[in-house]
C-alpha positions in Angstrom: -43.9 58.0 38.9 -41.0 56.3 36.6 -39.1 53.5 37.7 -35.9 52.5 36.3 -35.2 49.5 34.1 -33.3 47.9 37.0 -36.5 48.4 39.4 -38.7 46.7 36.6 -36.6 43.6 36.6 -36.3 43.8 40.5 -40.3 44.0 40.6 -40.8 41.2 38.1 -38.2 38.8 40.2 -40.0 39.6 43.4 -43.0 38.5 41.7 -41.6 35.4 40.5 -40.4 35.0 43.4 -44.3 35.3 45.3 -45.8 32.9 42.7 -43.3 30.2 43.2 -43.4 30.5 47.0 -47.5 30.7 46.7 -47.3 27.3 44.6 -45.1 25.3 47.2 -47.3 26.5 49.7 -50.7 25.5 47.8 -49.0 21.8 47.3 -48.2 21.7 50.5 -51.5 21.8 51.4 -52.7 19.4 49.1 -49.8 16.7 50.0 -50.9 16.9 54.4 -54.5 16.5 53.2 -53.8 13.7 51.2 -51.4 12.0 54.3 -54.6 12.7 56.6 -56.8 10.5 53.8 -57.9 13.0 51.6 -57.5 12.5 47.8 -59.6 15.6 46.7 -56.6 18.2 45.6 -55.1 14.7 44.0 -58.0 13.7 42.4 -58.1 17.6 41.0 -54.9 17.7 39.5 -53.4 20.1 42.1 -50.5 17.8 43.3 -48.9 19.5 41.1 -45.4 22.6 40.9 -47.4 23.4 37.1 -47.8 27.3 37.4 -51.0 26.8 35.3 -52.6 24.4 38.2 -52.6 26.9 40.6 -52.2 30.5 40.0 -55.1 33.2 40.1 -54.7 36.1 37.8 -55.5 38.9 40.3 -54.1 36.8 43.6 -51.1 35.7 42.1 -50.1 37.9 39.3 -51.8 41.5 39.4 -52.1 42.1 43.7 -48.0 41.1 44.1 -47.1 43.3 41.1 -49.1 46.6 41.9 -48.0 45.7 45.8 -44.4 45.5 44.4 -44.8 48.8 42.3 -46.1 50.4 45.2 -42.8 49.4 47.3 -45.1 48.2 50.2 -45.4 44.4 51.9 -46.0 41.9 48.6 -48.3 39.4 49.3 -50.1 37.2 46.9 -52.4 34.0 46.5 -52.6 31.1 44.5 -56.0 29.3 44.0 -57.0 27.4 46.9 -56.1 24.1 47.3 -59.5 22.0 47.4 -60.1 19.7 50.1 -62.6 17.8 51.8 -62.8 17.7 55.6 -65.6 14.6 55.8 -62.7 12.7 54.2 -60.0 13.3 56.9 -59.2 10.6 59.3 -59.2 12.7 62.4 -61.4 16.0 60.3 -60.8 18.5 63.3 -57.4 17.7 63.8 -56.3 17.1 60.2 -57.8 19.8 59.3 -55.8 22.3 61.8 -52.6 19.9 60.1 -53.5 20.9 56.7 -53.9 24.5 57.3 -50.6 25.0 58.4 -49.1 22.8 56.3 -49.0 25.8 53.9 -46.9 28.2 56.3 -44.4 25.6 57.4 -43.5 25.2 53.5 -42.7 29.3 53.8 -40.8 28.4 56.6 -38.8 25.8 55.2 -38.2 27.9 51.6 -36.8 31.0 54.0 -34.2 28.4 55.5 -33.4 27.4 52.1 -33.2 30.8 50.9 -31.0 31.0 54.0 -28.4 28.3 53.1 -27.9 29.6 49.8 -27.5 33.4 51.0 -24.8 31.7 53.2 -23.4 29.9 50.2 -23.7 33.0 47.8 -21.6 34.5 50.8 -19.0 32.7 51.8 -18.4 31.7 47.9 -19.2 34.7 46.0 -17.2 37.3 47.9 -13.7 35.6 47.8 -14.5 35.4 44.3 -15.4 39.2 43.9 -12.9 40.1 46.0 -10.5 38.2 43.5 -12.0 39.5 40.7 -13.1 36.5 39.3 -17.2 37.6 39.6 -18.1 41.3 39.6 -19.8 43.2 41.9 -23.1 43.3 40.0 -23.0 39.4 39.9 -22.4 39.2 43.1 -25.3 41.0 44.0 -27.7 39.1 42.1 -26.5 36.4 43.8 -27.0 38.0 47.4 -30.0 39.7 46.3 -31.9 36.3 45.0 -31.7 34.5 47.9 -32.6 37.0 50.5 -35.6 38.3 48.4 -37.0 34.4 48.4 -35.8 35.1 52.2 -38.0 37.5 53.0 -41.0 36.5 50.8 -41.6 33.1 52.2 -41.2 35.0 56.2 -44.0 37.9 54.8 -46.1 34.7 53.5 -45.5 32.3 56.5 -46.5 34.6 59.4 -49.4 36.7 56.8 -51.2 33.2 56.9 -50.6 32.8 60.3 -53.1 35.6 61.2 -55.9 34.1 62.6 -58.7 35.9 60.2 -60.4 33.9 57.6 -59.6 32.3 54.8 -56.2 32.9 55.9 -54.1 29.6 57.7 -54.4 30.6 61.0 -58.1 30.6 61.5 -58.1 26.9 61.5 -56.3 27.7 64.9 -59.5 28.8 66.0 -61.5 27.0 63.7 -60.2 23.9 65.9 -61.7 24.9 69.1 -65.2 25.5 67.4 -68.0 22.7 67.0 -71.4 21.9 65.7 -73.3 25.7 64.5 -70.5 27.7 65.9 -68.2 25.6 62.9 -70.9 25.7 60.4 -71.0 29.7 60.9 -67.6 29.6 60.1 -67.3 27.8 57.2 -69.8 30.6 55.9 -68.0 33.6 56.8 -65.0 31.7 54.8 -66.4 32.2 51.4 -66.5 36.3 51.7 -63.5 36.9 54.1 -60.6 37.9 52.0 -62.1 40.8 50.6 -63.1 41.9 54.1 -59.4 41.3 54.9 -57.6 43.2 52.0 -60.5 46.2 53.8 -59.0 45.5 57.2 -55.2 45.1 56.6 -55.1 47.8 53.5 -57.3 50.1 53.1 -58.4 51.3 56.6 -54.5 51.5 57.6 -54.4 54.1 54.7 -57.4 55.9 56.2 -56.3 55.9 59.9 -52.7 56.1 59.5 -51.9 53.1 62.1 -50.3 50.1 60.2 -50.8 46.9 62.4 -49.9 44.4 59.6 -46.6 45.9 59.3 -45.7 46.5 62.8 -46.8 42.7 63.1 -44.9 41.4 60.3 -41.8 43.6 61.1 -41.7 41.8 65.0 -41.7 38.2 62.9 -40.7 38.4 59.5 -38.6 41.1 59.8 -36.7 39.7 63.2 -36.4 36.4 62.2 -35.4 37.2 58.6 -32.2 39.8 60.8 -31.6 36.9 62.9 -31.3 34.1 59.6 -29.1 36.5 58.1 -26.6 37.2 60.9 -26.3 33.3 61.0 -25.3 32.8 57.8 -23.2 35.8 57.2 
């Protein structure tokens, strides 16, 4: 299969795109946890918006670009933000705070994306329309914004499924105690390649995709709705 120069760019921006989304979200775990009094991602150097703190060669550069190639759902993941639960104030509810510290940063770089789609919008097509910016420039600068859009959604609500290691187990995580919580702090540490199983391969297999109906009824409608409010 050939792709085009332009798709090659494209698929190298979307990327981009992941990693620096995947970084804000990693910090933003590190930054509750350190709130709740837990210095471990400080003390690690992971406080941090330096690429080289963070990003995991297969997570964060190899998995978004074949995902990208293959025109399908690009997710990624950056190296896990270390922390320390013994050393939270309140461990069972600072911990749940932590967790989704890391989707509410996707949330709040989709409503940035937003506001500059809107900008890009209300600026850039007077100024096409003039002359004054071409067309391709003005779809750079429509394209950008809704690509960093629509990556931080996919990454906000992908976390939010409640399957370790993703976010959203610490939903349930928070309602476990004593060996019921130890057993899952175990199942943790061989979870995600059970998950890329569940939410890739056997889809492929059975030809019933639950991860994209799911993301398509919340990424997908809230990323129509932020778009028809800004345009």
């Amino acid at each position: 299969m050939g792709y085009s120069l332009d798709q090659i760019i494209w698929v190298v921006v979307t990327v981009a795109l992941v990693m620096v989304s995947a970084i804000v979200h990693e910090l933003a775990h590190g930054l509750a946890a350190l709130a709740c009094g837990d210095p471990t991602a400080k003390e690690a150097g992971r406080l941090t918006l330096d690429p080289r703190a963070h990003l995991d060669g297969f997570g964060s550069v190899v998995l978004p670009l074949l995902m990208a190639l293959l025109g399908g759902v690009v997710f990624a993941f950056a190296k896990p933000v270390p922390y320390n639960p013994r050393r939270l104030r309140h461990p069972r509810r600072d911990e749940l705070i932590v967790a989704l510290a890391g989707p509410a940063s996707n949330l709040l770089q989709a409503l940035l994306g937003a506001a500059l789609l809107g900008l890009a919008w209300h600026l850039g097509v007077p100024a096409a329309a003039s002359g004054a910016l071409s067309a391709d420039a003005l779809g750079w600068l429509l394209d950008l914004p809704s690509a960093y859009m629509s990556v931080n959604l996919t990454l906000c609500f992908f976390n939010l499924i409640p399957f370790p290691p993703l976010d959203g187990s610490k939903v349930v995580l928070f309602f476990l105690t004593g060996e019921a919580r130890r057993r899952f702090y175990e199942l943790e540490r061989y979870a995600m390649p059970v998950l890329i199983i569940v939410l890739y391969l056997v889809p492929r297999l059975l030809l019933v995709d639950p991860l994209g109906a799911y993301l398509d009824a919340t990424a997908g409608e809230l990323y129509g709705a932020l778009v028809r409010a800004v345009m």
